[in-house]
C-alpha atoms as an extended CHARMM CRD file, in Angstrom:
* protein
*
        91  EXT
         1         1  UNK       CA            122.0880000000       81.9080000000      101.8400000000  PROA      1               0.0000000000
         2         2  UNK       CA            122.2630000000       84.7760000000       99.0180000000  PROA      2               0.0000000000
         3         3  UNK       CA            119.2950000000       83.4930000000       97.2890000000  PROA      3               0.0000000000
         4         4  UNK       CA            116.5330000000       83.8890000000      100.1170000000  PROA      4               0.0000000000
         5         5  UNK       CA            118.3060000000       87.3660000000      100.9170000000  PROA      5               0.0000000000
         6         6  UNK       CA            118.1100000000       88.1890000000       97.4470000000  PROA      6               0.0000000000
         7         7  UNK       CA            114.5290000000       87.3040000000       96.9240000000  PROA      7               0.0000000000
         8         8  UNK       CA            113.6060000000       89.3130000000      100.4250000000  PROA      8               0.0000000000
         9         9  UNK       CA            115.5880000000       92.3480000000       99.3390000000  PROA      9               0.0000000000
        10        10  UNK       CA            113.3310000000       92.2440000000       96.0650000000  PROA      10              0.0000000000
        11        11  UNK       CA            110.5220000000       91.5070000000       98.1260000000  PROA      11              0.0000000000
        12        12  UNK       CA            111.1280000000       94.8080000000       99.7310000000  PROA      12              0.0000000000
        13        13  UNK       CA            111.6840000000       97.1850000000       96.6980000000  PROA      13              0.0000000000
        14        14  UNK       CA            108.4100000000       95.9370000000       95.2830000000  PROA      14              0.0000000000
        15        15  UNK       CA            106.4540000000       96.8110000000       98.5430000000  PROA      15              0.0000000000
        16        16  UNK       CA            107.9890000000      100.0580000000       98.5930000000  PROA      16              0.0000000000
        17        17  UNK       CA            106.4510000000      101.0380000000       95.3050000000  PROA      17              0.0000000000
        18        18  UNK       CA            103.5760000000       99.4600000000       96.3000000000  PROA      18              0.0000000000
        19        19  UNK       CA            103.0070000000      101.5280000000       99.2920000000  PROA      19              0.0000000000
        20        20  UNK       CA            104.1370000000      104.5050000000       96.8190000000  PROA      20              0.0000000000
        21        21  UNK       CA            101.5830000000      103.4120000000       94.3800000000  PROA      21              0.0000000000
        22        22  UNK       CA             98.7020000000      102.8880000000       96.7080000000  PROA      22              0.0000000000
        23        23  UNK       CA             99.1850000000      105.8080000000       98.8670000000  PROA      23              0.0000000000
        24        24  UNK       CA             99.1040000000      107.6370000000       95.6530000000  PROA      24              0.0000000000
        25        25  UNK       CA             95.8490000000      105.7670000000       94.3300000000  PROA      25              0.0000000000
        26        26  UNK       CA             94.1260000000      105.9410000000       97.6490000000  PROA      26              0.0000000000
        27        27  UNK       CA             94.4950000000      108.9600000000       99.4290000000  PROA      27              0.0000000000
        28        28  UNK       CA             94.0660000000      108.5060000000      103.4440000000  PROA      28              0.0000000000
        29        29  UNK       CA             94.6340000000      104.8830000000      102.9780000000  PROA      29              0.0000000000
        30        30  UNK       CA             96.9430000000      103.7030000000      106.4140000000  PROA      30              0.0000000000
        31        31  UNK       CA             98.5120000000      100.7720000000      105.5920000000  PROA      31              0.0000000000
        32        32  UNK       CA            101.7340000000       99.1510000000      108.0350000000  PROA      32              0.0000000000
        33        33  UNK       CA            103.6960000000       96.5850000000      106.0020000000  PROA      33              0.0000000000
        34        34  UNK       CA            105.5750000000       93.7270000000      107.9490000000  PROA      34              0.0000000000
        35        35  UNK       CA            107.8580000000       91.0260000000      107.9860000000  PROA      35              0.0000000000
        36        36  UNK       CA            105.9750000000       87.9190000000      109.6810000000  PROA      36              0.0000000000
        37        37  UNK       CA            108.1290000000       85.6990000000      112.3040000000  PROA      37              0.0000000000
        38        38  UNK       CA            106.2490000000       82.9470000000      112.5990000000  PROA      38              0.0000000000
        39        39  UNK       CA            102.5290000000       84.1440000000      114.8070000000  PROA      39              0.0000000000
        40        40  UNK       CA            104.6930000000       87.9520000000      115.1390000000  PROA      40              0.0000000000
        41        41  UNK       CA            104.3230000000       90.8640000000      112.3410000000  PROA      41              0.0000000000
        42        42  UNK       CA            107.0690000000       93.0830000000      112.7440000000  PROA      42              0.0000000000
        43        43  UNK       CA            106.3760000000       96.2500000000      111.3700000000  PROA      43              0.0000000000
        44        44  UNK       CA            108.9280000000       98.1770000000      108.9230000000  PROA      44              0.0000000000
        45        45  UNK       CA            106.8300000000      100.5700000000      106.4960000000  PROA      45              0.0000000000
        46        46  UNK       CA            104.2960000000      102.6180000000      106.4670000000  PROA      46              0.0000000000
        47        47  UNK       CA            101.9370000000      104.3830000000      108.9820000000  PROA      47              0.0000000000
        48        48  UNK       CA            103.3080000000      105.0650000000      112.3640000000  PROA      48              0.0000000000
        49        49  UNK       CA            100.9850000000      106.8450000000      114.4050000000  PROA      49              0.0000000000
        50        50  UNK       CA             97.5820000000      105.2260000000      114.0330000000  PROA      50              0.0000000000
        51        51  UNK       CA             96.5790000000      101.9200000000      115.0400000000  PROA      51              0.0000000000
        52        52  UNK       CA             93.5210000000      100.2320000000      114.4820000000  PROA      52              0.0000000000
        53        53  UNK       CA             91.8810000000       98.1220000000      117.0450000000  PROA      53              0.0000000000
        54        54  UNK       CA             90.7400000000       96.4630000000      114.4040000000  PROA      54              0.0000000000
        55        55  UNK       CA             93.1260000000       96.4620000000      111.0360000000  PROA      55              0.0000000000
        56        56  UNK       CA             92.2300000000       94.3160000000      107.9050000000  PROA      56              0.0000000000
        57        57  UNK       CA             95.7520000000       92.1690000000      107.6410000000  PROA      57              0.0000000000
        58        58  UNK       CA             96.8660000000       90.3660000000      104.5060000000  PROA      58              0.0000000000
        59        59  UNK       CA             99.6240000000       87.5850000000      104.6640000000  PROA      59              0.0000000000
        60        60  UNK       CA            101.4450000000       87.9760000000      101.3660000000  PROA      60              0.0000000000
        61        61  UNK       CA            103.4610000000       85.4310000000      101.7530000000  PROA      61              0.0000000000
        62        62  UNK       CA            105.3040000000       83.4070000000      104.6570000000  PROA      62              0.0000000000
        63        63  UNK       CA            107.4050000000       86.4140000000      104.9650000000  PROA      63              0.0000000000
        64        64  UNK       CA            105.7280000000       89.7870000000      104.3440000000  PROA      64              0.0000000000
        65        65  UNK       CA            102.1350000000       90.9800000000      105.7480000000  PROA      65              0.0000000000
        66        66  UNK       CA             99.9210000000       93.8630000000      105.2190000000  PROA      66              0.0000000000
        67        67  UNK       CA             97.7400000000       95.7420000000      107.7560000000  PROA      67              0.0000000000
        68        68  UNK       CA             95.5410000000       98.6440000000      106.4750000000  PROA      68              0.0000000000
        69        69  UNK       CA             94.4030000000      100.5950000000      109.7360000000  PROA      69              0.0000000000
        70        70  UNK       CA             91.4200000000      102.3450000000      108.0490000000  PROA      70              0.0000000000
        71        71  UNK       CA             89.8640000000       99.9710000000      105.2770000000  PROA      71              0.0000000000
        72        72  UNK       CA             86.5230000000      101.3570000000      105.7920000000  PROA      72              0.0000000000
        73        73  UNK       CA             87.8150000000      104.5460000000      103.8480000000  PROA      73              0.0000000000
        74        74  UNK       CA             88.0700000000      102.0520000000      100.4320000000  PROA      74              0.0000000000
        75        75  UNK       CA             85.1280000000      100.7300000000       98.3720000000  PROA      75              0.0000000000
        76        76  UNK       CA             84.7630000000       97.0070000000       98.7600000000  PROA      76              0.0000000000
        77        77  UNK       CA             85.7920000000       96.9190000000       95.1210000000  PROA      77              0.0000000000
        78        78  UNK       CA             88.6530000000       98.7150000000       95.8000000000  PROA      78              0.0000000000
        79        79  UNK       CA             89.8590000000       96.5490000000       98.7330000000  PROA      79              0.0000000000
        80        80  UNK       CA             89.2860000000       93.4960000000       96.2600000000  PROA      80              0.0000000000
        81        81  UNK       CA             91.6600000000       95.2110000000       94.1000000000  PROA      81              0.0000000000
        82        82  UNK       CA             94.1470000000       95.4630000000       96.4720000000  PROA      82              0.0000000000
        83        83  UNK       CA             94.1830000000       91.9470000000       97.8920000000  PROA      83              0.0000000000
        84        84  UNK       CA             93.7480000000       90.7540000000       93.9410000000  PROA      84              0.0000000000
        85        85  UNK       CA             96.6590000000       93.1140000000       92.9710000000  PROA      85              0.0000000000
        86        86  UNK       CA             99.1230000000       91.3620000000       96.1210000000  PROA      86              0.0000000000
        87        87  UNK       CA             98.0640000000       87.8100000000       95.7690000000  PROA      87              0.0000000000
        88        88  UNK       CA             99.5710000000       88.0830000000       92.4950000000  PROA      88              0.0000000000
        89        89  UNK       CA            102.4320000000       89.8340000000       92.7870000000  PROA      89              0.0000000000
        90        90  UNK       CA            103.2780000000       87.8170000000       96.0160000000  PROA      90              0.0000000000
        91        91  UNK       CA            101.9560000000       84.3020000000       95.0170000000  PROA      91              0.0000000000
């Protein structure tokens, strides 16, 4: 099915910049993006060494998650800016 690959492969260019963009915009910021399988994230980008006990996690979409490992390093404003930012790139 070229179309869903198509769509996932675009998926995954635009969080590539995004983790450019927000590692750039937020210093410090940890974030692990994943591909979701059903109840499993599979990681695939990002931060590889620390985990959070406790990560804020983001469903984009039925196929690509978000964990940030260290959220308390953001503003609450910023973290709304964030999830606002996803939702509607991903929606």
């Amino acid at each position: 099915m070229p179309g869903k690959t198509d769509a996932a492969n675009q998926q995954q260019e635009l969080i590539l910049h995004l983790h450019q963009e927000y590692s750039r915009r937020y210093p410090g910021l940890i974030m692990r993006w994943s591909r979701i399988y059903g109840s499993r994230w599979s990681h695939f980008l990002g931060g590889s060494g620390t985990v959070s006990f406790a990560p804020y996690k983001l469903a984009l979409n039925h196929n690509f998650g978000l964990c940030i490992e260290n959220p308390e390093i953001l503003e609450p404003a910023d973290l709304d800016t964030i999830i606002s930012e996803l939702k509607g790139e991903f929606a």
